[in-house]
N, C-alpha and C positions, 0 to 999 in steps of 0.2 A: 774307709777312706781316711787320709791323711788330714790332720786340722788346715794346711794349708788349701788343702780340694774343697771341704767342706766351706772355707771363708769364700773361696772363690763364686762354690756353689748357690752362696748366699748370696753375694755380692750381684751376680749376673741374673738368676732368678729377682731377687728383689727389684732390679732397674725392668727385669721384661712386666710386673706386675702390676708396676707403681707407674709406668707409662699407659699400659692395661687402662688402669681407673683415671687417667690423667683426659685421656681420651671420653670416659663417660663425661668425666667432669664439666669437661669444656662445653660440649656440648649441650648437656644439660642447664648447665646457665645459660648458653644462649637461648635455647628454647625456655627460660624461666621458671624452671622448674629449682622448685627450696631446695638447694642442696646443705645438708645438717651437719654434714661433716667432710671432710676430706684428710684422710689420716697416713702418715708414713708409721709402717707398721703394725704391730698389733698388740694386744693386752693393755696395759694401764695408762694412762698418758700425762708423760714427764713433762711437755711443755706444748706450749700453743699462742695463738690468739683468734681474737673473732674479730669478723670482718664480713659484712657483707650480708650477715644470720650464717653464715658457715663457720663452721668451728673450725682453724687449721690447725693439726696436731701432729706433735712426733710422739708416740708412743715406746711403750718399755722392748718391747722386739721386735728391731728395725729389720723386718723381713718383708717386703713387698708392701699393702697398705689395701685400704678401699677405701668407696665414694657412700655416704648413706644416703640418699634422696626419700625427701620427706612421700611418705605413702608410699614406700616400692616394698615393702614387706606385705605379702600375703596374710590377710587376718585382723592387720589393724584396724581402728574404727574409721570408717570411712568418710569423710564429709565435703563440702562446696571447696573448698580450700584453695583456690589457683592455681598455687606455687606448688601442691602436692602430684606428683606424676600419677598417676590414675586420671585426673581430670585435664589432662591434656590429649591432644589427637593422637591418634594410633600413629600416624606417620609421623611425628615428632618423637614418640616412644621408640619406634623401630631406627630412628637416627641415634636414637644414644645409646639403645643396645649396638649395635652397628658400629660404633663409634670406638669401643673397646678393640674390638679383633683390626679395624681400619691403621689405629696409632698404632700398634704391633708392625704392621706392614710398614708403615711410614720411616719407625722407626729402622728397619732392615732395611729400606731402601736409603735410610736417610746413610746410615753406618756405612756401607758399600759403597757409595757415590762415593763421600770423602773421602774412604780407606780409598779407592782407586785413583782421585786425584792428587792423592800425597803421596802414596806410595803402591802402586800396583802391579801385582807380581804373581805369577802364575809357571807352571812349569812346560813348557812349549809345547811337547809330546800331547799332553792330559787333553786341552782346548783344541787340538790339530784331530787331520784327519787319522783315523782307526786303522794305521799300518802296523801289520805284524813286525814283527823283526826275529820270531823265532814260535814254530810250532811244535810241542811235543809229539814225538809219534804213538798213535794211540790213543789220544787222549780224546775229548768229545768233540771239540774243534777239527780233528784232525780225520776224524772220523764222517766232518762233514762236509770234508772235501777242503777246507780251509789251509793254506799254504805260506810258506816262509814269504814274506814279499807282498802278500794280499792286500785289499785296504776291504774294510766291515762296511757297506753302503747302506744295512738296512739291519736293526737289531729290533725283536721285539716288534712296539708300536714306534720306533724311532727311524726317520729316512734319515740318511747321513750321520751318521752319529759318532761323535768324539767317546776318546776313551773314558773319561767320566759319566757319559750316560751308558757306555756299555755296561761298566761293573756295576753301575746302580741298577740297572734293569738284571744283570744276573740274578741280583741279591733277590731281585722282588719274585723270579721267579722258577725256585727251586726247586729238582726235580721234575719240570716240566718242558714239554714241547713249545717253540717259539719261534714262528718266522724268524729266516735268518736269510742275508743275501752278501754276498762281496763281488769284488773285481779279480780277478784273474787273469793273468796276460791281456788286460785291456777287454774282455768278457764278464760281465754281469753273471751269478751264478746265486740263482734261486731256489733255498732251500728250506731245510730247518733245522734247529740246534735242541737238545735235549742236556736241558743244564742241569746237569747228575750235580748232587752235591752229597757229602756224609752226613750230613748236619741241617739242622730244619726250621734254624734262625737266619736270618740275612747277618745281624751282629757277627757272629760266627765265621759266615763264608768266607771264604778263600778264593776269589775269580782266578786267580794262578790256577788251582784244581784244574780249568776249565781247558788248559792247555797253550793260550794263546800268552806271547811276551808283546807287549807294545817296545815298535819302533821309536823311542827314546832321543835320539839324537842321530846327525846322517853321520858323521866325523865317528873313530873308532874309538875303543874308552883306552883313558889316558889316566897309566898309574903315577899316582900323586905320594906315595910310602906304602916300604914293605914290612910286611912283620916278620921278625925274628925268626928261624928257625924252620918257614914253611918253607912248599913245596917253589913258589916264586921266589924265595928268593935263594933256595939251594938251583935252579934253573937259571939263574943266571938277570931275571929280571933285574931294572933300574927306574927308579922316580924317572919320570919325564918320559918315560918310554909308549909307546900308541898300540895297542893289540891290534893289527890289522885283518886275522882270522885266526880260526884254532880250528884245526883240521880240516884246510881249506874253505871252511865257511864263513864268508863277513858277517859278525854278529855288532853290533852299537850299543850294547850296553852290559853290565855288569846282568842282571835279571837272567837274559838272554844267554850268558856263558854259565851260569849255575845252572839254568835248563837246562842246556845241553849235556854239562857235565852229567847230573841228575840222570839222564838218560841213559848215558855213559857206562855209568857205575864205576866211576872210578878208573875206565882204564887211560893208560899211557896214550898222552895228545901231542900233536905237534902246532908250535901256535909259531907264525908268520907278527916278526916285533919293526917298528921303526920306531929307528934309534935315531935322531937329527935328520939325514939325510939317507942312512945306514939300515937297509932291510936285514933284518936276525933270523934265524931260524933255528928255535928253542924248541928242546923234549922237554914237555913237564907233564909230572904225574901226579893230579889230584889228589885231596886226601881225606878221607871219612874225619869230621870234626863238628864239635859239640854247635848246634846254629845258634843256639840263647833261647831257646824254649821247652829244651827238654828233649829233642829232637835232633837228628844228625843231618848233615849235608854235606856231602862229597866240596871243597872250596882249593881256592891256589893260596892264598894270604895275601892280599897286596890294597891298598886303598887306594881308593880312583878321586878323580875331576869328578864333580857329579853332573847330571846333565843338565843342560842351558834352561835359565831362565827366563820370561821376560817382565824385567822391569823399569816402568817407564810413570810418567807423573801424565796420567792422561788429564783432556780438558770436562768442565764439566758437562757437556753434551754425551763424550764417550763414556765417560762415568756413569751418566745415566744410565746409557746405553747395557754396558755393562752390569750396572746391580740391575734394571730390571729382569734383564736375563735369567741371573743370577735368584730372583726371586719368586720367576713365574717357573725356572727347573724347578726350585723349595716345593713350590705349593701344587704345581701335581706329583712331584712325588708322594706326596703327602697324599693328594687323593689318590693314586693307583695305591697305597698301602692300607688305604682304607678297603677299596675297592675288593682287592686283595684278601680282604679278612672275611667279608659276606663272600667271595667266592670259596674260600676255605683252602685256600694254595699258602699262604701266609699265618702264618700261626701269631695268636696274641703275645707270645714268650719273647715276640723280635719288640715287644714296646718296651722302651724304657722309661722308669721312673726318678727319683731326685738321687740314687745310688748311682743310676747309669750317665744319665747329666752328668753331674759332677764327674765321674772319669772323664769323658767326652771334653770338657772345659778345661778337666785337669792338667790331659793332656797338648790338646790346642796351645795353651797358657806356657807352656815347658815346651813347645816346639819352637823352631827357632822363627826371629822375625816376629809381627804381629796380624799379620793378613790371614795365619788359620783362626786365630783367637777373636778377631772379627767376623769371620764366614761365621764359625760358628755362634757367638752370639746372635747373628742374623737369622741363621736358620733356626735356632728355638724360640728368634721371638714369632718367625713364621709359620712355626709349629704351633706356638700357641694361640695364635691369632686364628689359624684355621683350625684347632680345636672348638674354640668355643663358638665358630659358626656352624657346628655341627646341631640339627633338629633336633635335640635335647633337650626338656627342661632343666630349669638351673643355670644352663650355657647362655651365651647371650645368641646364639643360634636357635634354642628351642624358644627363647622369649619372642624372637621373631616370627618363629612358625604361627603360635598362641594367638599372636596377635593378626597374624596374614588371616587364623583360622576367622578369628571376631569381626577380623573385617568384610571377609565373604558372607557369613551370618548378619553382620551388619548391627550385633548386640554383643555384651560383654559375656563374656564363659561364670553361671553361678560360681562365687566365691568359694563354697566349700569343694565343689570341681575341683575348683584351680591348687585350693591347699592340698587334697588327697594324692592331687598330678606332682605336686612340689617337692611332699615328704616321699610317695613313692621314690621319685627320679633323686633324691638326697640319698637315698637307701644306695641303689642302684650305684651313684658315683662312690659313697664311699666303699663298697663292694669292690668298685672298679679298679680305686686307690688302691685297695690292698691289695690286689692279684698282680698289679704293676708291683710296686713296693717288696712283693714274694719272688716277681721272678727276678728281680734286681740282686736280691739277697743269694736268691740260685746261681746266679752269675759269678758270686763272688769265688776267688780260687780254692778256698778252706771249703767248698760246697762241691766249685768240679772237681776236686783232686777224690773228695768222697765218693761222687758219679765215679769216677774213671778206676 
C-alpha cells in the first residue's frame, strides 16, 4: 500500500475503534462502574489529565484507543469494591459489552443520515428495479431462460431485488444453485440460476461473467469525445451524437454495446446515430484493444454522458429512512457471509484484513464525490460492530454469551475457567489475525502475477 492508503487506513480504523470504546465508556459510567482509563491510542502516554478517578490520555500511537475498567481483567485480585465491574449485575455488564458493537451502528447510521441530507446521490439503474438491457448468449443467465428486456423478481433469498443486491448475492454464492425468478412478456418465470464462477472469492468475482448487463438508463448513450485515431471516429462518429442501435438492437448503455460487441468478435456493425434531428446510418468496425488489465476487448473509442444520477438534499425522515436501509442490507450481508462459511460455499480467503481495508478506503477516497467514502466507512464500522457480537470469547459477543451462561446457572463461572476459556479464545483470534493478514498479502499483485 501507498503511505497515502496506509494514513487513510489509520485514520478510518482508528475513528471506528475509538467510538468502539467510547460507547463502553459511557455506559459504563453510567452504570458506575471505576473506569481507570480512557486512552486515544496506544503505547506510552504523551499527555493527559485526571478527572473523575479516570485517567484521559493521548498516547504515543494514535491508532484507535481503549476503555480499562477497574476488575474487567481476568485474574486480578478480586474484592467488595463497587466501582469494580465484576460486582455489579450481570445485566448492567451485558449493557457495556453491548454498548461497544451498539455505537459502531450508531455511528453508520449517524454518517449516512447526514451524508443523505447534504448530499445524496446514488446511481438510478443500482436502487431501481433488475432490468436487463442486454443478455449474452450462452452465458448462465441466458441459459436460464433470461432475456433482453426481463426484469429479476426473485434472486436468491431476495423477492424484488435491485441491482445491488443482485451482484451481492452472486458474490455470496459461487458456483452454486439459487432460486431465480423474472418477468417475461408480462409472465413470472420460476427457476434457477447456477452462478458458475472461475474463481472461489466474492473479492474476485466478476457478476458480468454471469451474462446479464443492467438496464442503465431508458435514453440512448450519448458520445461526449472521441479518441484519436479509433474505429468511431474513422466512422464518422461526432461529440453530441445519441447511439440509437447497433445492429438494430436498442442497447442504453455503454456496458451493453461491449457485450454485444464481445460476442461479436469483432465483426463489421451497423449502428443507427441521431445527430440533432438527423437519423445516421454508420458501418463501423470494432477493434481488439488493450481494456487496462492485461486483457483485450473488442471497443469503438468514443467517451460517453455517463448514466443519470440522483441527487437531491433529502429531509431528515428520508435520511433516515435511507441509512437504515442502508445498514440492515450491511448487517445481513454480513450474517449470510458468515453463514456461508459454517456452510462451506464461501471460502475464508474472501475475508479481508487491514491490507484489504485499506485498498477498499483507498480507493473509495480517490473516487469521485464523497458518498462512496462514507458508505464505506459505514459499512466497516458495521462490520465491526457485528464482529464483535459474535459468541466468542474476548469479543464483546462472547462476553455476553459468558455471562447469559452465569445467569441461567444463576452463579459466577470458577475463575480459573474463565482464564483457561480467555487465553484459549486469545490463541485462536491471534491465529485468526494471521490467516486474514496472509491472505491479504496473497491478494497483493507481486503474489498473483506469481499464482498466474
Amino acid at each position: 500500500m501507498s503511505p497515502i492508503a496506509i494514513v487513510q487506513l489509520l485514520l478510518v480504523l482508528g475513528l471506528m475503534v475509538l467510538v468502539h470504546e467510547f460507547g463502553h465508556f459511557a455506559v459504563a459510567k453510567w452504570c458506575g462502574v471505576r473506569v481507570e482509563a480512557f486512552a486515544i491510542g496506544f503505547g506510552n502516554r504523551v499527555w493527559g489529565f485526571h478527572h473523575g478517578g479516570t485517567d484521559y490520555r493521548i498516547n504515543a500511537l494514535p491508532l484507535g484507543g481503549y476503555v480499562k475498567m477497574a476488575g474487567e481483567i481476568p485474574g486480578e485480585e478480586v474484592s467488595n469494591d463497587p466501582g469494580e465491574l465484576n460486582n455489579h449485575p450481570r445485566w448492567q455488564r451485558m449493557l457495556i459489552a453491548v454498548a461497544g458493537p451498539v455505537a459502531n451502528f450508531l455511528l453508520a447510521f449517524g454518517l449516512m443520515t447526514a451524508a443523505c441530507m447534504m448530499h445524496y446521490e446514488v446511481n438510478e439503474y443500482v436502487s431501481g428495479p433488475a432490468t436487463t438491457d442486454y443478455v449474452s448468449p450462452g452465458s448462465p443467465v441466458a441459459k436460464a431462460g433470461l432475456q433482453i428486456g426481463d426484469t429479476i423478481v426473485h434472486y436468491d433469498n431476495i423477492e424484488n431485488p435491485d441491482w445491488d443486491d443482485v451482484y451481492q448475492h452472486s458474490a455470496l454464492n459461487l458456483n452454486r444453485t439459487i432460486p431465480f425468478a423474472f418477468v417475461h412478456n408480462g409472465q413470472r418465470v420460476n427457476t434457477t440460476l447456477f452462478v458458475a464462477s472461475s474463481v472461489s472469492t466474492p473479492d474476485q468475482f466478476d457478476p458480468d461473467t454471469l451474462g446479464f448487463v443492467p438496464k442503465m438508463q431508458a435514453t440512448p448513450v450519448k458520445v461526449s469525445a472521441l479518441v484519436a485515431g479509433t474505429p468511431a471516429e474513422r466512422a464518422g462518429l461526432k461529440p453530441g451524437d445519441q447511439i440509437l442501435s447497433i445492429d438494430s438492437l436498442s442497447l442504453h448503455s455503454v456496458p451493453a454495446l461491449l457485450a454485444y460487441m464481445q460476442g461479436q468478435k469483432g465483426k463489421p456493425a451497423i449502428v443507427d446515430v441521431l445527430r440533432g434531428s438527423q437519423t445516421l446510418v454508420l458501418a463501423i468496425t470494432p477493434e481488439l484493444t488493450d481494456a487496462g488489465d492485461g486483457t483485450k476487448a473488442y471497443r469503438l473509442g468514443f467517451q460517453y454522458v455517463p448514466p443519470p444520477v440522483k441527487v437531491e438534499k433529502l429531509s431528515f425522515g428520508k435520511s433516515a429512512n435511507v441509512s437504515w436501509a442502508f445498514s440492515k442490507k450491511s448487517s445481513l450481508l454480513i450474517v449470510d457471509v458468515v453463514k456461508g462459511m459454517f456452510e462451506r460455499h464461501i471460502s475464508v480467503k474472501s475475508l479481508s484484513g487491514p491490507i484489504g481495508i485499506g485498498q477498499v478506503v483507498h480507493q473509495a477516497a480517490e473516487a469521485p464525490g464523497w458518498m462512496p467514502l462514507v458508505q464505506t466507512i459505514a459499512s466497516i464500522s458495521i462490520n465491526l460492530g457485528m464482529f464483535n457480537l459474535l459468541p466468542f470469547p474476548i469479543l464483546d459477543g462472547g462476553m455476553i454469551f459468558l455471562l447469559l451462561i452465569e445467569s441461567l446457572f444463576r452463579r459466577d463461572l470458577p475463575m480459573p475457567i474463565k482464564e483457561r476459556i480467555y487465553q484459549v479464545a486469545f490463541v485462536c483470534i491471534l491465529l485468526f489475525a494471521a490467516m486474514v493478514i496472509f491472505n491479504d498479502i496473497t491478494k497483493l499483485p507481486f503474489f498473483a502475477r506469481m499464482k498466474s
